[in-house]
MARGUKOL-835271 format. One record per residue: residue number from 1; x, y, z of N, C-alpha, C, CB in turn; residue in three letters. Coordinates in Angstrom, 2 decimals, decimal comma, always signed. Glycine has a CB too. Layout:
N
- NUM | X | Y | Z | X | Y | Z | X | Y | Z | X | Y | Z | Ala $
...
END
This chain:
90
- 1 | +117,17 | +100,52 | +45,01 | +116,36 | +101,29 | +45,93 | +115,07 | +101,67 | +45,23 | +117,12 | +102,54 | +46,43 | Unk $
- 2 | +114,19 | +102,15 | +46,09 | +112,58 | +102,63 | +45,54 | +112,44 | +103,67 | +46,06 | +111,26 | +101,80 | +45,88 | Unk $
- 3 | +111,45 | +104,60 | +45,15 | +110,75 | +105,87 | +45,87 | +109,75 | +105,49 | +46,83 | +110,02 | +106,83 | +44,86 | Unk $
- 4 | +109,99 | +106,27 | +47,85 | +109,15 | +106,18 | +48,85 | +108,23 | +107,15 | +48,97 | +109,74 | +106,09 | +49,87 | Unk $
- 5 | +106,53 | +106,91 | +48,64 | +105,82 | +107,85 | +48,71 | +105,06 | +108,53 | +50,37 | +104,95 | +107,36 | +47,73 | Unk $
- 6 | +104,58 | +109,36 | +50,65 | +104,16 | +109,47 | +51,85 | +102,67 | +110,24 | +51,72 | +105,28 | +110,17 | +52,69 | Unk $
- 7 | +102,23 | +110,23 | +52,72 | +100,71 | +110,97 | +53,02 | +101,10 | +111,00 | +54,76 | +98,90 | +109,76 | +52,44 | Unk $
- 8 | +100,08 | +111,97 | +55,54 | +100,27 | +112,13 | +56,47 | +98,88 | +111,81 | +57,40 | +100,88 | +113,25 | +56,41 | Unk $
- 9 | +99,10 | +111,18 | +58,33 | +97,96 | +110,32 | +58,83 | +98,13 | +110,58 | +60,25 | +98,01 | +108,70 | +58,43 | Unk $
- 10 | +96,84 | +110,27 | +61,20 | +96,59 | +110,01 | +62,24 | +96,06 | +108,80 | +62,81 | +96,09 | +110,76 | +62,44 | Unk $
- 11 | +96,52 | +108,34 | +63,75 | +95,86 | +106,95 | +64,05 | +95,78 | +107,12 | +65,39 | +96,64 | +105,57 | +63,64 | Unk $
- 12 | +94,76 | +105,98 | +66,31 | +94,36 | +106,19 | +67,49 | +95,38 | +104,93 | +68,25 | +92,61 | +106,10 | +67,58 | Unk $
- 13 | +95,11 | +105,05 | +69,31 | +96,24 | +103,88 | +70,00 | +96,04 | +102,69 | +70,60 | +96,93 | +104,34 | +70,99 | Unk $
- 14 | +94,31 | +102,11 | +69,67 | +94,32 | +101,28 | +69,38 | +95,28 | +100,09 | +69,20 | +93,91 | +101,61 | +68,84 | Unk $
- 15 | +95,07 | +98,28 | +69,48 | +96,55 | +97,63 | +68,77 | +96,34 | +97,92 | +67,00 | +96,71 | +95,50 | +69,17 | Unk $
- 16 | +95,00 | +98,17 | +66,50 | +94,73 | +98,25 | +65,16 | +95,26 | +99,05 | +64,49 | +93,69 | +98,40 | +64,93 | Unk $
- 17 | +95,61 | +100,42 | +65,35 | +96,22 | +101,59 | +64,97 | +95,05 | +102,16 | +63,51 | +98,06 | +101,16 | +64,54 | Unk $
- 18 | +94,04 | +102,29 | +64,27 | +92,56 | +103,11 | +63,00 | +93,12 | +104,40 | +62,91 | +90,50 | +103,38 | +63,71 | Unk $
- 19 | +92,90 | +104,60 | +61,45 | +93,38 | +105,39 | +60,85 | +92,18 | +106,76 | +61,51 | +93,52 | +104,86 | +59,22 | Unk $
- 20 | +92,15 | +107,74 | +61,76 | +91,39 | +108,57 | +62,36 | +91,02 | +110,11 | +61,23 | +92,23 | +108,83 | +63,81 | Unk $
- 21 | +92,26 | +110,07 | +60,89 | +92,73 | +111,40 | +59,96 | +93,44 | +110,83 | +58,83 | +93,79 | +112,54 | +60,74 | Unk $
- 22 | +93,35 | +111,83 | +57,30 | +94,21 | +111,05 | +56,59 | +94,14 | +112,86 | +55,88 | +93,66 | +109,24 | +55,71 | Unk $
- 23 | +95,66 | +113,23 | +55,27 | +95,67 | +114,22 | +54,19 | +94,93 | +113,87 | +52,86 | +97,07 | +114,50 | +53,86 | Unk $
- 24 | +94,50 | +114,89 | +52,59 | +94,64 | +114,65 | +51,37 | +94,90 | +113,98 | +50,08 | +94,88 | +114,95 | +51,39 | Unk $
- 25 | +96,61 | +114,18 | +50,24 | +97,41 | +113,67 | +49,38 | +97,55 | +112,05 | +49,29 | +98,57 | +114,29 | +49,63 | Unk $
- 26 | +96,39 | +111,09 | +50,45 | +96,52 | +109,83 | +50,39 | +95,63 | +109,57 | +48,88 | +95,98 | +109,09 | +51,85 | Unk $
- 27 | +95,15 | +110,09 | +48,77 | +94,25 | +110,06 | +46,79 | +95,41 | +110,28 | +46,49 | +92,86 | +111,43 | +45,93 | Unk $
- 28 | +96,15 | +110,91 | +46,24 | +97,34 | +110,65 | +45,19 | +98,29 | +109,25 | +45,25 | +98,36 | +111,87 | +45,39 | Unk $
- 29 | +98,09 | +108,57 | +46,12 | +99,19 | +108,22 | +46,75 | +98,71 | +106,41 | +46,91 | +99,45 | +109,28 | +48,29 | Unk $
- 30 | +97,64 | +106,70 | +47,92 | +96,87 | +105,26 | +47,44 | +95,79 | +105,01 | +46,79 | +96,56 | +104,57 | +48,31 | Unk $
- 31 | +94,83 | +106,15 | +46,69 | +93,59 | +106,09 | +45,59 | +92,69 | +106,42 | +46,47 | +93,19 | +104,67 | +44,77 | Unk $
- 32 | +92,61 | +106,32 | +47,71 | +91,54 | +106,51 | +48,41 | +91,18 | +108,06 | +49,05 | +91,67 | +105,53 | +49,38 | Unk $
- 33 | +89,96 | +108,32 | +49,19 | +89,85 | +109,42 | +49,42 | +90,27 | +109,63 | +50,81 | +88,70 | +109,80 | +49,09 | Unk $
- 34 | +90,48 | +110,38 | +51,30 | +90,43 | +110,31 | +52,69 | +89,12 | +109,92 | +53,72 | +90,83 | +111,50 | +52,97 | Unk $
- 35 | +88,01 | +110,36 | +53,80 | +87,20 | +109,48 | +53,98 | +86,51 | +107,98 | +54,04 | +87,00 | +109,84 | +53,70 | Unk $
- 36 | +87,37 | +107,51 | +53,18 | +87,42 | +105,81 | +52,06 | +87,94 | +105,17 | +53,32 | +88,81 | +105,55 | +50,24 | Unk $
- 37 | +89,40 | +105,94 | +53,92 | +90,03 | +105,19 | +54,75 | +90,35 | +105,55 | +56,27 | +91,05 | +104,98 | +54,13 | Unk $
- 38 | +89,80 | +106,88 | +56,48 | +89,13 | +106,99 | +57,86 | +88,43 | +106,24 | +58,69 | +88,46 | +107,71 | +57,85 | Unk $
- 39 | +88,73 | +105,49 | +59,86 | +87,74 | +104,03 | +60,43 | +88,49 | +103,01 | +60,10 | +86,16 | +103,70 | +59,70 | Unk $
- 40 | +89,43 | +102,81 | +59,52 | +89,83 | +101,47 | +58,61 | +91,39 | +101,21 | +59,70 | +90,21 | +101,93 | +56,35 | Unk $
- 41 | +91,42 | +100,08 | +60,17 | +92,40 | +99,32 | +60,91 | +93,64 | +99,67 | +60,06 | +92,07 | +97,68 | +61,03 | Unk $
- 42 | +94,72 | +100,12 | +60,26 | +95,76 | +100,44 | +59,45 | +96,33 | +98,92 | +59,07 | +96,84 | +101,49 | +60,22 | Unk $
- 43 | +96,58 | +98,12 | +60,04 | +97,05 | +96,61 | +59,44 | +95,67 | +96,35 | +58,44 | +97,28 | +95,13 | +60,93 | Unk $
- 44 | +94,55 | +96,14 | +58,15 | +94,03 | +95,68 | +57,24 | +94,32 | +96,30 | +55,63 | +92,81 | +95,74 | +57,70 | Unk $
- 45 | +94,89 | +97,42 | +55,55 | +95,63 | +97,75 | +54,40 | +96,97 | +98,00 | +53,82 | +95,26 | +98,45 | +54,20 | Unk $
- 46 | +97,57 | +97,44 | +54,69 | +99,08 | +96,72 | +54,63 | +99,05 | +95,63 | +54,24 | +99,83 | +96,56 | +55,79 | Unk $
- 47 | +100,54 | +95,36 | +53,75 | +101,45 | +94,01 | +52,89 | +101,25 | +93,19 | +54,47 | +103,74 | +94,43 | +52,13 | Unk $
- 48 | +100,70 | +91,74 | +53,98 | +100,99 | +91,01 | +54,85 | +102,36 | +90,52 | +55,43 | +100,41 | +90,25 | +54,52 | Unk $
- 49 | +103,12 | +90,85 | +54,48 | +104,87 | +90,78 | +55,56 | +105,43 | +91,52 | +55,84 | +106,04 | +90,27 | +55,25 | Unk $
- 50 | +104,62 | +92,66 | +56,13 | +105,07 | +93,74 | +56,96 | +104,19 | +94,31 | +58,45 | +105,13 | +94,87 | +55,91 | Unk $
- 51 | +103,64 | +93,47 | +58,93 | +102,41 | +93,24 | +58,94 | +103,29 | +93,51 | +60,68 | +101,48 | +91,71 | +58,08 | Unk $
- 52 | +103,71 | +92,15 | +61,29 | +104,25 | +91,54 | +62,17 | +105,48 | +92,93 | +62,87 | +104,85 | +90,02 | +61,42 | Unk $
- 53 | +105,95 | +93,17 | +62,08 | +107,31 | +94,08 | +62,08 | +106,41 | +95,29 | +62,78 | +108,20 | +94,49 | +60,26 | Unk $
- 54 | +105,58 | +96,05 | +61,66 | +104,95 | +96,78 | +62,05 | +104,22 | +96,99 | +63,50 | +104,42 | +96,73 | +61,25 | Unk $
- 55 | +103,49 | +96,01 | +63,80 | +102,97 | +95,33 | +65,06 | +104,13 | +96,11 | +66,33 | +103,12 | +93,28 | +64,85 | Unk $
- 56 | +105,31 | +95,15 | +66,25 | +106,12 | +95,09 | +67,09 | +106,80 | +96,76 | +67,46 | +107,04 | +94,00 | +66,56 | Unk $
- 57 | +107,04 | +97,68 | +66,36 | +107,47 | +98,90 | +66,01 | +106,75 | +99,61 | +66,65 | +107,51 | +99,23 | +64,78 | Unk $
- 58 | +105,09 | +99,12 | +66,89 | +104,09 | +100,89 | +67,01 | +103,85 | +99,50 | +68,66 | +101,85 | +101,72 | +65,13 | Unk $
- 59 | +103,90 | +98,72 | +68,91 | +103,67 | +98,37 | +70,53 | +104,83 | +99,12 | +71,16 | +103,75 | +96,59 | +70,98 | Unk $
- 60 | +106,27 | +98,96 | +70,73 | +106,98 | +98,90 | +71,82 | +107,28 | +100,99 | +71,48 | +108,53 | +97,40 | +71,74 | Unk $
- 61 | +106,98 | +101,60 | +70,35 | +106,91 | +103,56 | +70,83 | +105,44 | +103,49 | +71,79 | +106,55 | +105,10 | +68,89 | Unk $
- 62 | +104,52 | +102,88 | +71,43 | +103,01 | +103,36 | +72,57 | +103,52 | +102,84 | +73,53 | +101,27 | +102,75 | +72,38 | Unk $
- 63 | +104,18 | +101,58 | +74,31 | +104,71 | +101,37 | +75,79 | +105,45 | +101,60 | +76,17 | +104,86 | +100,60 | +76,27 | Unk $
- 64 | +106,57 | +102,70 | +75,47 | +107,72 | +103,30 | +75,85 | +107,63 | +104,55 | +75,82 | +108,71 | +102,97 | +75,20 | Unk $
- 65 | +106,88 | +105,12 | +75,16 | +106,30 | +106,51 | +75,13 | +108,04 | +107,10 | +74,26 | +105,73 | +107,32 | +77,21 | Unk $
- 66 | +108,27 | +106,31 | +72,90 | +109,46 | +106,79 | +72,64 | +109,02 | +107,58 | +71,57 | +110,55 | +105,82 | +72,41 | Unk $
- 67 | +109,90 | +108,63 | +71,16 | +109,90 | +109,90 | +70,40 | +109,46 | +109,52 | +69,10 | +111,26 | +110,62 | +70,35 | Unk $
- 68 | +110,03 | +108,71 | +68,09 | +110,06 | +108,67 | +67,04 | +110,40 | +107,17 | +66,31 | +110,79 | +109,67 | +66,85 | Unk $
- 69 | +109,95 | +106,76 | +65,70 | +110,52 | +105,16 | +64,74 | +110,48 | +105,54 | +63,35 | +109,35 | +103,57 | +64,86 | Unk $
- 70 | +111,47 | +105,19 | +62,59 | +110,83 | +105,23 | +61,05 | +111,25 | +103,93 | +60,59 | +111,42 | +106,51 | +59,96 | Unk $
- 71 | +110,11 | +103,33 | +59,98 | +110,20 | +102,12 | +58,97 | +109,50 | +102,54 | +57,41 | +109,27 | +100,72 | +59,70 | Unk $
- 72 | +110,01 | +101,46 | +56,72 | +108,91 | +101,55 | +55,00 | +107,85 | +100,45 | +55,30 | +109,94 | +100,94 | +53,09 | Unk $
- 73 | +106,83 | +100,97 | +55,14 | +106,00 | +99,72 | +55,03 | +105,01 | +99,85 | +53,51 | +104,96 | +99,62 | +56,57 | Unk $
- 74 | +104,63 | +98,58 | +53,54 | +103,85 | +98,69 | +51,60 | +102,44 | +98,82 | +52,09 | +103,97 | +96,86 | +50,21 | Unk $
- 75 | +101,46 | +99,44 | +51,82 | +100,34 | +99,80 | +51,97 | +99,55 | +99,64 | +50,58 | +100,42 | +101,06 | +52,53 | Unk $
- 76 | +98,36 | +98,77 | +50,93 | +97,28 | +98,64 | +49,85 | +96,91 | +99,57 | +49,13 | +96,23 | +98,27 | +50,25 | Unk $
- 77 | +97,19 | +100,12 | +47,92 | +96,33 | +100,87 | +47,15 | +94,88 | +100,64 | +46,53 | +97,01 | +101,09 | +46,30 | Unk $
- 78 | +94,16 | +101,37 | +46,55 | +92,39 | +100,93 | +46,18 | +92,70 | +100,00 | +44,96 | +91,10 | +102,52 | +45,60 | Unk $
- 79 | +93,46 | +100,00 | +43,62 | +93,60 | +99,21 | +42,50 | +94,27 | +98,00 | +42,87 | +94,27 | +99,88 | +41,45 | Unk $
- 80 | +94,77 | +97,75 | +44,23 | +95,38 | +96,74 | +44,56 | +96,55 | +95,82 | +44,87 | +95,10 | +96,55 | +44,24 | Unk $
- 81 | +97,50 | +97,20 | +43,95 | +98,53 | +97,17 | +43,66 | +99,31 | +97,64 | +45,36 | +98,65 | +98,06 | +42,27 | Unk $
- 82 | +100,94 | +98,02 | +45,89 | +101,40 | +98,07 | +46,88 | +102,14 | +98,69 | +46,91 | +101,63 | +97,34 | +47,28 | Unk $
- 83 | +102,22 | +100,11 | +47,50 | +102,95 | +101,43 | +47,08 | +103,97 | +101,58 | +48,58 | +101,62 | +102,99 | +46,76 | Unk $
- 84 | +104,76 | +101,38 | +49,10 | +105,77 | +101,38 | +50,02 | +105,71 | +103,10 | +50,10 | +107,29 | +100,52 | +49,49 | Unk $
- 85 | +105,45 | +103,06 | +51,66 | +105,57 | +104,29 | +52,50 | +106,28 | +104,68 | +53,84 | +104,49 | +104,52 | +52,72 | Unk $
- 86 | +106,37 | +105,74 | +54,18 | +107,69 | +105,72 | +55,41 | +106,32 | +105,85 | +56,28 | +109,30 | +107,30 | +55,55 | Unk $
- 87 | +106,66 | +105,07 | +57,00 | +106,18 | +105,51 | +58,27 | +106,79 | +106,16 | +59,68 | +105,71 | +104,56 | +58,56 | Unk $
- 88 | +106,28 | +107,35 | +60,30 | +106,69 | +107,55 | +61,81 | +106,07 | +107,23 | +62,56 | +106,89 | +108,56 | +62,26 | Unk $
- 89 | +106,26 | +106,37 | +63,75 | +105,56 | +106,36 | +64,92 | +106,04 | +107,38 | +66,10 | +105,59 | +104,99 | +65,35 | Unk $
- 90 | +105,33 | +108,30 | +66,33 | +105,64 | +109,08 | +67,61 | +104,17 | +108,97 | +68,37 | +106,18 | +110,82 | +67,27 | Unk $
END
């Protein structure tokens, strides 16, 4: 198993899911300031094989209007490297 790090984010309901809001704690977490990654398509800084999954997860809570999903997905860190995070979709 792996630690799963988190930051807490907002995204619009976009299919891109743009990141709108980001804590803080995403500088700890992926390097970027929050600003860095405000505007930024959430799939363009994701693991490309998580990519698809993800997709399918945040279409079918926005057309179902369902409560909650949690998956891990790996998210780009500014150094490049791929730090796995939980995600919720509500």
């Amino acid at each position: 198993m792996f630690e799963v790090d988190n930051f807490i984010s907002f995204h619009d309901l976009s299919p891109d899911g743009t990141f709108i809001w980001t804590s803080p704690s995403v500088t700890a977490i992926l390097g970027y300031e929050p600003e860095e990654i405000e505007g930024v398509p959430a799939y363009d800084v994701m693991h490309k094989d998580d990519i698809a999954y993800c997709r399918v997860t945040h279409q079918e809570n926005v057309l179902n209007d369902m409560v909650g999903t949690q998956i891990v997905v790996r998210f780009k860190h500014k150094d490049g490297s791929y730090v796995p995070c939980m995600v919720i979709f509500s």
